[in-house]
N, C-alpha and C positions, 0 to 999 in steps of 0.2 A: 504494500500500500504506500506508494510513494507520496509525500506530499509537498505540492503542489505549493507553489507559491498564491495565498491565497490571502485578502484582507480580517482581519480578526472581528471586525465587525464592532459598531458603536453600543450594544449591547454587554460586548465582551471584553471590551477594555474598561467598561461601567462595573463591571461584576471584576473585575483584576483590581480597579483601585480600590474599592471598597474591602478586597480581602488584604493588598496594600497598607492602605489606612488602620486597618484591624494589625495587621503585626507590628507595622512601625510605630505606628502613636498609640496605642490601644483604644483605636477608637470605637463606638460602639455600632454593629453594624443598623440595628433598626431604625438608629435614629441618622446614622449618617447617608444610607439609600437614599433616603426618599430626596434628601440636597442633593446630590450628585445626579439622579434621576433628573430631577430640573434646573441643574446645571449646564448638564450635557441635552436637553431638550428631548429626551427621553418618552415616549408614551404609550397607549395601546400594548400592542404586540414586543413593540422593545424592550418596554419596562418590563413587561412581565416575564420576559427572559432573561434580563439582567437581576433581575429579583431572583427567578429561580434559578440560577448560575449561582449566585453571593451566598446566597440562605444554603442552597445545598451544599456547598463546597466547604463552606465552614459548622455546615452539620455532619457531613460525612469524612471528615478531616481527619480520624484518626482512622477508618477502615483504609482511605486512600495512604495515606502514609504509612498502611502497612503493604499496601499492595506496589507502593512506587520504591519501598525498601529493597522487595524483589527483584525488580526490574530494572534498580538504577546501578551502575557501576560503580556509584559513589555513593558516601554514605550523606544520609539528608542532612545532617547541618553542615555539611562541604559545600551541598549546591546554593549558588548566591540566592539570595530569599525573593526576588521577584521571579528567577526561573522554576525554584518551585513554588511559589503559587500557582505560575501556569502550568507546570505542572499537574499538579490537584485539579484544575480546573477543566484541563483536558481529561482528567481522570474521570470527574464527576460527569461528562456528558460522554462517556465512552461506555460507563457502566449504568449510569441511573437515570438515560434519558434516552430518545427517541432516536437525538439528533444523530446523523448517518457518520459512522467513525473516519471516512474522508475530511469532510467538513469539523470534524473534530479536531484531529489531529493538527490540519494544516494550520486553521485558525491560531492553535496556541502555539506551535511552531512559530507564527507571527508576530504573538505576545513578546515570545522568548527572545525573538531577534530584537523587537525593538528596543526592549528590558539590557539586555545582555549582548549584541550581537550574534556574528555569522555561527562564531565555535557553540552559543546554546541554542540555539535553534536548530543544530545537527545533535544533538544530546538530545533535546525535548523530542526532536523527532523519533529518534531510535529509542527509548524508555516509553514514548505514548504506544509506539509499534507493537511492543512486549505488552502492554496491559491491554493493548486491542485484542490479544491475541484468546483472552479467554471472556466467560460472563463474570458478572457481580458474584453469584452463588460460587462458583468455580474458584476463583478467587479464595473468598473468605474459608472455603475449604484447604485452601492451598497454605493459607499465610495466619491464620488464628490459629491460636493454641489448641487443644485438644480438650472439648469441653467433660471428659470426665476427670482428668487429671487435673487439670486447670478454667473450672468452668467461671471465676471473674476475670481470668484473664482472653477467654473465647468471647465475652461475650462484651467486654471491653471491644474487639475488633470486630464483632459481627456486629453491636449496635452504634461503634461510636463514640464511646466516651473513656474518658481517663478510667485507668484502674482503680481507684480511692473513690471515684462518685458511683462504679457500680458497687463497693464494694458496704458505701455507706447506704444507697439505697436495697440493697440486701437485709443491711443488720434491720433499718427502719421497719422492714416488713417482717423481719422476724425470720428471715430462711438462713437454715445453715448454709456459711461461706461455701464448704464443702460439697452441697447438694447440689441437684443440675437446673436450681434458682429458675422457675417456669414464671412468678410473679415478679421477679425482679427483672427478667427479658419482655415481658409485657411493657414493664414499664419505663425501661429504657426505651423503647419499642415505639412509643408512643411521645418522645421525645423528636422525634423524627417525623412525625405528623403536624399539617398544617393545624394552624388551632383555630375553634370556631367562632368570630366573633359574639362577643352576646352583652346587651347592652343592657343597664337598671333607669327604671323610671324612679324620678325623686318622689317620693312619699310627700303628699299633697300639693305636688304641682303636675302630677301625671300619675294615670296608674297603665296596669302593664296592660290590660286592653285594650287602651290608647296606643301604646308604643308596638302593640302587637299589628295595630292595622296600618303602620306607619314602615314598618321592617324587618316583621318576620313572622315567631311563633312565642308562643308564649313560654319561658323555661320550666324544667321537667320542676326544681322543687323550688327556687328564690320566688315569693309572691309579687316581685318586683320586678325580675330579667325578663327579658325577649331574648332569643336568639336570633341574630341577623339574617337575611337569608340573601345576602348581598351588595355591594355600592357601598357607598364611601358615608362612612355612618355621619360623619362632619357637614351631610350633605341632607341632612332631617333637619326638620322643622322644631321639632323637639327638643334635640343635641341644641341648634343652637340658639337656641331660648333659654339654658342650661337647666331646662327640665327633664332630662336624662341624659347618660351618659354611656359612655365603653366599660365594662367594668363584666371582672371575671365571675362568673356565679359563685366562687367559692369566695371570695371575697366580700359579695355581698350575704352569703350566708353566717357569714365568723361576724359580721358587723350585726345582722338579725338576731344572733344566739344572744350577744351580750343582750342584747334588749328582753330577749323572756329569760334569762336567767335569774334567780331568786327573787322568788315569793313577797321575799321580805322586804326586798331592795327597798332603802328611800328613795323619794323622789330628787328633786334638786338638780342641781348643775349636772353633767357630764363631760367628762374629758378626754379628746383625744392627744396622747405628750410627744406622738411623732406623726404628727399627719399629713405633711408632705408626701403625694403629691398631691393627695385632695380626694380621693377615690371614697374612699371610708366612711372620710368623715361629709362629706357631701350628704351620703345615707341616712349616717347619723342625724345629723342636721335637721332633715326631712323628717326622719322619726322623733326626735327629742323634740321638735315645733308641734308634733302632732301631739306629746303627751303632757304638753306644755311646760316644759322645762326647758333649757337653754346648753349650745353645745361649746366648750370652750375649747380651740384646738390648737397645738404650737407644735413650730418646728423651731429645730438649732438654726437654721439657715433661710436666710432671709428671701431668697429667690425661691426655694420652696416654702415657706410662708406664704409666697406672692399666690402661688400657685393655686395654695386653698382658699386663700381669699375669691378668687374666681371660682372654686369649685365651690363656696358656699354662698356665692353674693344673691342668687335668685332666691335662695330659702330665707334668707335674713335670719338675723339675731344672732348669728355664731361671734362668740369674740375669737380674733386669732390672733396669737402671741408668737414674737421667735423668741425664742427659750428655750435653753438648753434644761432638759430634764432631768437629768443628775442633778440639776442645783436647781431645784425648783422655786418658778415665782411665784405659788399657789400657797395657801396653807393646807397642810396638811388634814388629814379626815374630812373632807370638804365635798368631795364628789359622790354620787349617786352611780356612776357608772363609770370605767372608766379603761380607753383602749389601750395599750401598747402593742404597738402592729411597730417590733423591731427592724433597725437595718439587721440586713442576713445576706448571707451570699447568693440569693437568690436562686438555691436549685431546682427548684419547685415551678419556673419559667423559663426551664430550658429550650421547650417547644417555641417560645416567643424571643427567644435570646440566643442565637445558636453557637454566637464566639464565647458566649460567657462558662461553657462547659472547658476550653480552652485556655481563660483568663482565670479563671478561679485554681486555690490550691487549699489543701491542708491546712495549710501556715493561716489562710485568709479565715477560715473558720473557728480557727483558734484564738487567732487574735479580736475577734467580735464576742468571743462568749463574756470578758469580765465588762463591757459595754451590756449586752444584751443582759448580764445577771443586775447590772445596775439599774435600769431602766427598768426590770418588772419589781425592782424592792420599791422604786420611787412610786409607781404607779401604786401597788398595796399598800404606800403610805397614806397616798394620797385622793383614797377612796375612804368615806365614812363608816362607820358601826353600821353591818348586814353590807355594806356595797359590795360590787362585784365589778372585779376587772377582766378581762380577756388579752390573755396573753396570743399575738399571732407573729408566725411567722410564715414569708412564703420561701420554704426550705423542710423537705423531710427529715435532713441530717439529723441524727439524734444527737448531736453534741451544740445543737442549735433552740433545739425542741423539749422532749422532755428532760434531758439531761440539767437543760436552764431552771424549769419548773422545779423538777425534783430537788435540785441544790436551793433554790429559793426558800420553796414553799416548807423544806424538811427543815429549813433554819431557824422559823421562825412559828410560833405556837398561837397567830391571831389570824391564820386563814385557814380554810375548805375549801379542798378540788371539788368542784361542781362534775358532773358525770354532761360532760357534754355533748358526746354521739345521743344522749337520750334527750336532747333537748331539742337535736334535730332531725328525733325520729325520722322523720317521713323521708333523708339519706339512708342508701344501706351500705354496710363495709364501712365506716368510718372509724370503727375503734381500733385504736394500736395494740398488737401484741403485747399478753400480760409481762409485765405485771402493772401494766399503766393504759387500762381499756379506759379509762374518763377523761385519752383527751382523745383528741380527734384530727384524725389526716385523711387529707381528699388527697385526689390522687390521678394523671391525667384518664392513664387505664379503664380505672374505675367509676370515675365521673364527668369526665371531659371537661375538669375543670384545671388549672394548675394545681400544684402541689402543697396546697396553703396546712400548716400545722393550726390548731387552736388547743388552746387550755383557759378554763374556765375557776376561776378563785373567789369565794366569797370571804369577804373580813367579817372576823367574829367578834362583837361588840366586847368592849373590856369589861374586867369583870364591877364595876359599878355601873357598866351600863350607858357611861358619856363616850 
C-alpha cells in the first residue's frame, strides 16, 4: 500500500493540534475543540470528523501505543512527539473507523512530513503499513497481556486506560484484582462511549414536561432531567432564559437526595462551600426558593464564583460568596442543608474528558485527599443540630470516596451516615460493596450517568440540645 502523496486535510490537522495542544500545554481537549473548530472555520461534516479524530485518539491512546510499540523500530518516547501523534492518529482511523486505510495512511504520512520532514514521513509510513496490516481485535490479541494471568493489565490495553484507574475502579466495585473483572470491563467499557446529553429544568421556572416538549424525553429517574434527543442545547429557549440547563442526571440526583434527606432537618439557610461551576447549586436554588429558605453558595475562586452567579441569577435570592472553605466566612451550626460537591480528579467523566485518563496520576489523588478530608469537616461544622450534608464527588476512586467519609465521619462522634441508595430508591445498583452499602455510586454502565460518588451525614444535636 504505497502512499501517495496526498493533502492531510483541514479536519486533520484540526484533530493533530488539538492532541498537540493536549501534550505540550496540557491543554484541555473539550474545551479547547470547539476554539480551534472556529478558528480554522471548521463545520458540518469537518467538524464532526475533526471531533471524532481528537476525542478518539486520545480515548484510544493507550490501546494504540501498545499496538505502535509493535510496529515501530523505535521505542515511543524516541519518536519526536508531533510524529507520534500522527502516528496514533493514523492508528485510530486504520483500526476504529470506516475511513479506507489508503486515505489513512497517506494523510498522516503528511502530518508527519510537515511536523518532522522527508526522514518521518518514511517512518510514519512504514509503522502505519505494519498496523494496517491487521484489525483492532487482532491486534489487542497480539499486544495485551494475557487476561488470566494478568487481567488489569489486558484490560488496561483492551479498554484504554492506565493501569492504576482500572485497577482503582476494580477495588471501587468490589472484584478481586485477580478475577477476570467482567464489571470492571463494563465499565471501562463505557468510558469509550459517547455520553448522552441530558439537561435539568430549574424547579419553578420550568418543569420537565416543559423541557421534554422542547428537547427530548423525559429522564428515567431525576423529576427534573430531559434527555436531549439532539442540536445544540444552547440553542433552546429555555437554556437561554436560564430556566434549565446541561446537567448530568446523576448530578442532579446527589443535589435531590440532600433535599429528602432527614426527617428532622431544620429549615433555614443552605449551603453550597464549593459551587463553582454553578451546576448544583443552580438546582438547589430552584429547590431551596420553593421550600422557602435561601441558598448561600461560595467558591475559592472568583471566576468560578462568576460563574454561579449566572447559574443562579434567574432563580434569585442565592447569596454567593468567594470563600475559601477551610476558613470559613459563615458561622458555624448555621445551615439547614449543606453540599460539598469536592474538587477530585474527576474519574467518574472520563466518557466527557478523554485526555484526562492520560493527565491524571496517583500522586494527583493523593495529594487532594487532606483538601477533600478538610472540606467535609468544614461542611459538618457548618450544618446545625439534625442538618444534613452531602458529601459528592465525581470520582469512584475509593481513596477519594469513602475512604474520605470513613476517616471523617469515624473521627468525630456528632454525625450519622444516612443510608443513601435508600433515599433514592427508585435507582437500582447504587450501593457500594460492604462494608459501606449507605453510600452511593452511579456508575456510566449502570446508569448512563457519570460516575458521581455521594455520602449522606446527618449532625447529631449536642447533648443539651443547642
Amino acid at each position: 500500500m504505497p502512499a501517495r502523496r496526498s493533502s492531510p486535510t483541514p479536519a486533520r490537522q484540526a484533530a493533530l493540534a488539538v492532541l498537540r495542544a493536549v501534550a505540550d500545554r496540557g491543554a484541555y481537549a473539550n474545551l479547547l475543540l470547539p476554539t480551534v473548530l472556529a478558528e480554522r472555520g471548521l463545520h458540518g461534516r469537518d467538524a464532526a470528523l475533526a471531533t471524532e479524530l481528537a476525542y478518539g485518539t486520545l480515548r484510544g491512546r493507550g490501546t494504540y501505543d501498545a499496538v505502535l510499540a509493535a510496529c515501530s523500530t523505535r521505542p515511543l518516547d524516541a519518536i519526536d512527539p508531533p510524529v507520534l501523534d500522527a502516528l496514533r492518529l493514523g492508528t485510530h482511523q486504520l483500526l476504529a473507523t470506516r475511513i479506507g486505510p489508503h486515505a489513512a495512511v497517506a494523510t498522516s504520512v503528511e502530518l508527519a512530513r510537515e511536523a518532522a520532514g522527508t526522514g518521518a514521513a518514511g517512518f510514519t509510513n512504514a509503522v502505519l503499513r505494519r498496523v494496517a496490516a491487521r484489525d483492532l481485535a487482532s491486534w489487542i490479541g497480539a499486544v495485551a497481556p494475557d487476561r488470566a494471568s494478568d487481567p488489569i493489565g489486558h484490560l488496561a490495553v483492551r479498554t484504554s486506560h492506565p493501569r492504576w484507574i482500572v485497577a482503582a475502579f476494580a477495588e471501587s466495585l468490589g472484584e478481586d484484582p485477580a478475577s477476570a473483572l467482567p464489571c470492571t470491563e463494563a465499565a471501562l467499557a463505557a468510558d469509550g462511549a459517547r455520553p448522552q446529553v441530558t439537561l435539568c429544568a430549574v424547579p419553578g421556572l420550568a418543569d420537565q414536561a416543559e423541557l421534554a416538549e422542547q428537547a427530548g424525553h423525559a429522564a428515567r429517574w431525576s423529576p427534573f432531567g430531559v434527555y436531549s434527543e439532539g442540536g445544540d442545547p444552547g440553542a433552546l429557549a429555555l437554556v437561554r432564559e436560564g430556566r434549565a440547563a446541561v446537567q448530568d442526571e446523576a448530578s442532579q440526583l446527589a443535589a435531590l437526595a440532600l433535599t429528602r434527606a432527614g426527617a428532622g432537618a431544620p429549615g433555614g439557610r443552605w449551603l453550597d462551600l464549593c459551587a463553582g461551576p454553578g451546576g448544583k447549586a443552580r438546582l438547589l436554588a430552584g429547590l431551596a426558593a420553593g421550600s422557602g429558605t435561601r441558598l448561600v453558595a461560595a467558591d475559592v475562586r472568583e471566576h468560578r464564583a462568576r460563574l454561579v452567579r449566572a447559574a443562579t441569577a434567574a432563580t434569585g435570592g442565592t447569596a454567593v460568596l468567594v470563600a475559601d472553605a477551610t476558613r470559613p466566612a459563615w458561622r458555624p451550626d448555621s445551615f439547614g442543608r449543606v453540599l460539598a460537591d469536592v474538587p477530585c480528579s474527576g474519574l467518574g467523566a472520563l466518557r466527557r474528558r478523554p485526555d484526562a485518563r492520560w493527565r491524571k496520576s496517583p500522586a494527583d489523588v493523593a495529594a487532594l485527599g487532606p483538601l477533600q478530608r478538610s472540606l467535609l469537616r468544614s461542611a459538618i461544622d457548618a450544618a446545625g443540630p439534625d442538618g444534613v450534608i452531602a458529601y459528592v464527588t465525581c470520582s469512584p476512586h475509593v481513596a477519594e470516596t469513602r475512604a474520605v467519609v470513613n476517616d471523617v465521619a469515624g473521627a468525630r462522634d456528632d454525625v450519622t451516615v444516612l443510608d443513601a441508595p435508600a433515599l433514592l430508591g427508585e435507582v437500582p445498583d447504587l450501593a457500594c460493596p460492604a462494608p459501606s452499602e449507605a453510600y452511593a455510586q452511579f456508575w456510566p454502565h449502570r446508569h448512563g450517568t457519570d460516575a458521581i460518588f455521594l455520602a449522606l451525614l446527618q449532625k447529631r444535636p449536642t447533648q443539651n440540645g443547642s
